[in-house]
C-alpha positions in Angstrom: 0.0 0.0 0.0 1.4 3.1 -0.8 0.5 6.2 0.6 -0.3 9.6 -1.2 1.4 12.5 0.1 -0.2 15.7 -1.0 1.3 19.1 -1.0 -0.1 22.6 0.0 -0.4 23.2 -3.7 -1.8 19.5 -4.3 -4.0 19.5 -1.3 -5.5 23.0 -2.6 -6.6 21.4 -5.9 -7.9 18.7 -4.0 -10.0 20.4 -1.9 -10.6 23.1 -4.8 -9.6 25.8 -2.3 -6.9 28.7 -2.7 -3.9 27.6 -1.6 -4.3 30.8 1.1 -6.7 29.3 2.4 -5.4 25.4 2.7 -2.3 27.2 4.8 -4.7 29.3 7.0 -6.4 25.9 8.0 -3.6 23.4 7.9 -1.9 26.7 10.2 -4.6 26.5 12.5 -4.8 22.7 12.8 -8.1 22.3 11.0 -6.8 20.1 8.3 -5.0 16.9 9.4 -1.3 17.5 8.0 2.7 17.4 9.4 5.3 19.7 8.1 8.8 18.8 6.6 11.3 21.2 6.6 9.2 23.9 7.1 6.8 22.9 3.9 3.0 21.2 4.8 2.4 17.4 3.8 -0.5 15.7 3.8 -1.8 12.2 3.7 -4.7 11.5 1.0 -5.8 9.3 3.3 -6.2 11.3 6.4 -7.9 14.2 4.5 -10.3 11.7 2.5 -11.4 10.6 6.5 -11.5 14.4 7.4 -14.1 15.0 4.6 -15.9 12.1 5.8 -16.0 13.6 8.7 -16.9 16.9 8.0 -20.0 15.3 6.1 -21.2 13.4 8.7 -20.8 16.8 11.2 -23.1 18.7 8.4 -25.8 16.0 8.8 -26.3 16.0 12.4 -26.7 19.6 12.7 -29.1 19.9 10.0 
Protein backbone atom coordinates (compact mmCIF):
# COMPACT_ATOMS: atom_id res chain seq x y z
CA UNK A 1 0.00 0.00 0.00
CA UNK A 2 1.41 3.14 -0.80
CA UNK A 3 0.47 6.20 0.62
CA UNK A 4 -0.26 9.65 -1.25
CA UNK A 5 1.38 12.46 0.11
CA UNK A 6 -0.18 15.72 -1.02
CA UNK A 7 1.35 19.13 -1.02
CA UNK A 8 -0.12 22.57 -0.04
CA UNK A 9 -0.38 23.24 -3.74
CA UNK A 10 -1.79 19.55 -4.33
CA UNK A 11 -4.05 19.53 -1.29
CA UNK A 12 -5.54 23.01 -2.55
CA UNK A 13 -6.55 21.36 -5.94
CA UNK A 14 -7.86 18.72 -4.05
CA UNK A 15 -9.99 20.39 -1.86
CA UNK A 16 -10.59 23.13 -4.84
CA UNK A 17 -9.65 25.85 -2.28
CA UNK A 18 -6.95 28.72 -2.67
CA UNK A 19 -3.95 27.60 -1.65
CA UNK A 20 -4.27 30.76 1.05
CA UNK A 21 -6.74 29.30 2.39
CA UNK A 22 -5.39 25.41 2.69
CA UNK A 23 -2.26 27.23 4.83
CA UNK A 24 -4.71 29.33 6.99
CA UNK A 25 -6.43 25.92 8.03
CA UNK A 26 -3.56 23.41 7.88
CA UNK A 27 -1.87 26.74 10.18
CA UNK A 28 -4.57 26.50 12.48
CA UNK A 29 -4.77 22.71 12.79
CA UNK A 30 -8.09 22.34 10.96
CA UNK A 31 -6.80 20.10 8.26
CA UNK A 32 -4.97 16.91 9.39
CA UNK A 33 -1.26 17.51 7.99
CA UNK A 34 2.70 17.43 9.42
CA UNK A 35 5.33 19.75 8.08
CA UNK A 36 8.85 18.79 6.61
CA UNK A 37 11.26 21.19 6.63
CA UNK A 38 9.16 23.91 7.08
CA UNK A 39 6.78 22.93 3.88
CA UNK A 40 2.99 21.16 4.81
CA UNK A 41 2.37 17.36 3.81
CA UNK A 42 -0.47 15.71 3.76
CA UNK A 43 -1.76 12.21 3.68
CA UNK A 44 -4.72 11.52 1.02
CA UNK A 45 -5.78 9.34 3.29
CA UNK A 46 -6.18 11.31 6.38
CA UNK A 47 -7.92 14.15 4.49
CA UNK A 48 -10.27 11.65 2.48
CA UNK A 49 -11.40 10.64 6.46
CA UNK A 50 -11.53 14.40 7.35
CA UNK A 51 -14.12 15.04 4.61
CA UNK A 52 -15.90 12.06 5.78
CA UNK A 53 -15.99 13.64 8.66
CA UNK A 54 -16.92 16.86 8.00
CA UNK A 55 -20.04 15.34 6.10
CA UNK A 56 -21.23 13.39 8.73
CA UNK A 57 -20.75 16.84 11.17
CA UNK A 58 -23.07 18.71 8.42
CA UNK A 59 -25.77 15.96 8.77
CA UNK A 60 -26.27 15.99 12.38
CA UNK A 61 -26.72 19.58 12.66
CA UNK A 62 -29.10 19.91 10.00
Amino acid sequence: MTDQILTIKELAAYLKLAEKTAYKLAAEGKLPGFKVGGSWRFKQEDIDHWIEERKSVEKRTR
